[in-house]
N, C-alpha and C positions, 0 to 999 in steps of 0.2 A: 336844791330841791330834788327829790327821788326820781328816777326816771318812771316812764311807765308801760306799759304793757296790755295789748291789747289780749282778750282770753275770751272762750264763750261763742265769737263768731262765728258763723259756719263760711266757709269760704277762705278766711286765710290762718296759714299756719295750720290748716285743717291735712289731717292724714287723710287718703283715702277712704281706711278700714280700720279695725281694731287688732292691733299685732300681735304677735304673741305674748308678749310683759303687759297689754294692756290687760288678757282675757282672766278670767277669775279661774282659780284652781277650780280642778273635779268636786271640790269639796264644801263648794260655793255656792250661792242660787243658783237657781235656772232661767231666771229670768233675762231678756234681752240685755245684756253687757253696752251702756252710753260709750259711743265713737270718743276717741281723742280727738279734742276740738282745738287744743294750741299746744306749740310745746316751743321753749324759750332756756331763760337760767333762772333762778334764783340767784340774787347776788349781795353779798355780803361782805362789804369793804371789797378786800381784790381776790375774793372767792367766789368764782362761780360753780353752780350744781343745774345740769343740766335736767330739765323736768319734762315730760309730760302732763296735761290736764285732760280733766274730764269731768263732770258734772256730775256730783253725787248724790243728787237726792233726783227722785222724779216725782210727776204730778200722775194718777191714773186715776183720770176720772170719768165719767158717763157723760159721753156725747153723746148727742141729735142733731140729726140733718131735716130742715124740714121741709117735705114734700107736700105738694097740690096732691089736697084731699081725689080729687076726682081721676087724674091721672098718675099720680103717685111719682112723678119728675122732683128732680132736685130745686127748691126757689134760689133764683139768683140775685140780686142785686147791680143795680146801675148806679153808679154818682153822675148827680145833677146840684149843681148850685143854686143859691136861695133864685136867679132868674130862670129858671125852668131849663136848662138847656143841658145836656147832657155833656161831661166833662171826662176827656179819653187823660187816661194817666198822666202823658205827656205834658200837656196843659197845665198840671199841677205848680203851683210854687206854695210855698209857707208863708203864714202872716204870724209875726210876733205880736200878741196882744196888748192894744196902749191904752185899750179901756174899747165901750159899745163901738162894737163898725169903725173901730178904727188900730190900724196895722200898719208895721213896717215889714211890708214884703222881701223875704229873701229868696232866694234861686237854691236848687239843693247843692248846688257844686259851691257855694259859699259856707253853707253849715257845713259841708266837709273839711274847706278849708280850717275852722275851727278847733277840730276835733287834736284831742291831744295827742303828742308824736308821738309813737309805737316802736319801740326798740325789743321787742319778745323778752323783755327784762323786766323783772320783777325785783325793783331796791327795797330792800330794808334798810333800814335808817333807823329804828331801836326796840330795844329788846323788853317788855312787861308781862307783869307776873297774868298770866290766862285768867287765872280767877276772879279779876279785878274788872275784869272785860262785863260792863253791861249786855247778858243774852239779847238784849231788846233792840237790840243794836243789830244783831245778827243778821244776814240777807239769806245770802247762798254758798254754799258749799262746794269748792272743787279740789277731788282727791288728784294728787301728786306724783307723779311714780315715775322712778329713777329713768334716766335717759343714758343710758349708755355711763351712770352716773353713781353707781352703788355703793362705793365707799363714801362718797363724801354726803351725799343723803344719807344713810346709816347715823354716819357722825351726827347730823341735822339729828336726826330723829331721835336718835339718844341724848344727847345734850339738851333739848328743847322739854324730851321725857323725863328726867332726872332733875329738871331744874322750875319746871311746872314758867316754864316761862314760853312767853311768842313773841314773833316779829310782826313788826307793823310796818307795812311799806303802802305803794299806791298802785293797781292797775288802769286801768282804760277797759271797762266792759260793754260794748256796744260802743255807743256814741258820750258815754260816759266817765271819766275819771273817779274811781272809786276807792275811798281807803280798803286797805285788805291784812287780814289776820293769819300768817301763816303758825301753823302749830302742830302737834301731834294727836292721832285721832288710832286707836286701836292698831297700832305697829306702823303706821303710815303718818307723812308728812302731808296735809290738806292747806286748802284755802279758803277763810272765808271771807268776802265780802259786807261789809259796815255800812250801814246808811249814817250819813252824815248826823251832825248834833240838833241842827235844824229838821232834820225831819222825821224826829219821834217826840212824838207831844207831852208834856208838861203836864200831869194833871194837876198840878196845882193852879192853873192859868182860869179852872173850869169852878166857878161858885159856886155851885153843889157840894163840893168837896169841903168848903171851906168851914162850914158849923153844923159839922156832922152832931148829932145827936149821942150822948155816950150811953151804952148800953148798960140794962137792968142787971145786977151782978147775978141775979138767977136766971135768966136766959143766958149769958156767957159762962156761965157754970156749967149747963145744960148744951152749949155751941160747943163748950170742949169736951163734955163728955161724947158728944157726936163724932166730933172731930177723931178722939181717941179710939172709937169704936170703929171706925172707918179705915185707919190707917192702917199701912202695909208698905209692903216693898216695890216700889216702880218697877210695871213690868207692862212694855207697851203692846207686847204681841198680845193680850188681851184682849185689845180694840182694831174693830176692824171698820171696813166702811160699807156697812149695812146696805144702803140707800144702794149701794152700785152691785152689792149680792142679788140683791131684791130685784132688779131689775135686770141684770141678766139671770134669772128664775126665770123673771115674768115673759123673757124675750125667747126663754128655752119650751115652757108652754105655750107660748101665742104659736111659734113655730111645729109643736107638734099639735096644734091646733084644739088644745084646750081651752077654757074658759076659763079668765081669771076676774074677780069680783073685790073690787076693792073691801076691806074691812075696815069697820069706824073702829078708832080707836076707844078705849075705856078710859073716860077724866074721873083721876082721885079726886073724889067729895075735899073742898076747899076748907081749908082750918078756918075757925073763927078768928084766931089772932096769932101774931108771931108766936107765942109763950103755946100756942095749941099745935102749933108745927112744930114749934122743935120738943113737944114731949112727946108727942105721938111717932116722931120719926126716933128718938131714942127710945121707945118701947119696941118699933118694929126691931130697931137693932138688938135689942136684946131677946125678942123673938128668935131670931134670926141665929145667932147667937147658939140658943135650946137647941134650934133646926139643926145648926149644922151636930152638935153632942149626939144625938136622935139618928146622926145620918139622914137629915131629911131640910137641908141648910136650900135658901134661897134669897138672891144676894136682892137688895132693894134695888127697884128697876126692874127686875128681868119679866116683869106682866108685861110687858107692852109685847102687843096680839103676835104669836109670832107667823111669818107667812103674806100674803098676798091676799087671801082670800080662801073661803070655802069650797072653791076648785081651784085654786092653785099650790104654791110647793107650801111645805111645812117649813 
């Protein structure tokens, strides 16, 4: 069985800081550079490659803290149990679930003892073709980078590049044992993390699915001519996350103490029937289409109100 490896934790195998082979060239965002949070081998039969990790994808999204209206203080929270008493962390133990109100209590130095062994080793144990790999399977992402280790990562990363193949091995993330995909990812060696086979759903399990209705051959005539007219080349820096613009706006005038007025949005008048939506929406497209030959193109969507309000940003 592969060994495993703990990754992700803060606290061990954690560096202080981010060192110099961690930091991104001058030529790279600017945004805050994620700490090397474990560093180990890679091991492959009696070859090891010293790594570093680090968490490549982030989350940036819009918090709120919420304060008592009247004095504007932080609200707290206490834990009290279902008998009213208020419960200091200490106190705590875990109940495994065996159905209503009823548990088999463990102590948390017992769930530790559980946890699988930690050897800062990361085995692989065999090699498949990436492309084969269900996306849906996919977790999280952590980028790779050589540890005092550059020839023999290069090798990784070339052999792995040229042969469109990865390794599958197992880590320990948290308190977790997790399968992991190691592969190549724009000149660098990554890791991604798999949820197990059990825990992505089946939609064939869900009777809905089961006697779908088969479609009019003129509405899917009419679904592909949409389809055809819609398509392009993936390009994600197109999409951004509005919702979190919009509101550091709102947070940039409330602060210089304008007044912002929410705007009701405009609902498209509703088709009479599927076969009225999908012509109507391949006439805008071919609109649209005109618009752009004209210089005067606007893509479906872009009505929705832009702004905050009639005293707020544009």
């Amino acid at each position: 069985m592969p060994q495993t490896t703990q990754i992700g934790d803060e606290g061990e195998g954690q560096s202080s800081g981010a060192e110099k082979g961690d930091q991104p060239s001058s030529n790279g965002p600017a945004a805050a550079v994620p700490r090397t949070t474990w560093s180990g081998n890679l091991k492959i039969g009696l070859v090891n490659i010293p790594v570093k990790a680090l968490l490549m994808t982030r989350e940036i999204r819009t918090s709120f803290r919420m304060l008592h209206r009247s004095c504007r203080t932080p609200v707290s929270y206490k834990r009290y149990c279902q008998e009213g008493e208020e419960v200091a962390f200490a106190d705590i133990v875990y109940g495994y679930p065996l159905g209503k109100d009823n548990y088999v209590v463990l102590e948390k130095k017992e769930i530790e003892s559980a946890k699988p062994q930690s050897k800062n080793t990361i085995a692989l144990d065999r090699f498949v073709n990436f492309f084969e790999v269900d996306p849906h399977y996919f977790e999280n992402t952590y980028l790779l980078l050589p540890d005092r280790s550059e020839e023999a990562y290069s090798l990784l990363f070339k052999v792995m590049d040229r042969t469109a193949r990865a390794a599958i091995g197992r880590i320990t993330l948290h308190t977790r044992e997790r399968v992991v995909l190691v592969h190549s990812y724009r000149g660098a060696v990554v890791a991604t993390t798999l949820h197990y086979e059990d825990e992505v759903v089946d939609p064939a399990v869900f009777p809905a699915l089961a006697q779908l209705p088969e479609p009019d051959e003129k509405e899917l005539a009419l679904a592909e001519q949409i389809i055809e007219g819609m398509s392009g080349k993936l390009d994600l820096r197109g999409y951004r996350d509005l919702y979190r613009e919009r509101i550091e706006a709102l947070v940039r005038f409330k602060m210089s103490g304008a007044v912002a007025v929410a705007e009701k949005r405009r609902r498209s008048p509703a088709a009479k029937s599927l076969m009225d939506a999908l012509r109507q929406t391949a006439e805008a497209l071919q609109a649209e289409e005109k618009g752009k030959a004209n210089g005067m193109g606007k893509r479906i969507g872009d009505g929705i109100g832009k702004g905050i309000g009639k005293d707020g940003p544009d």
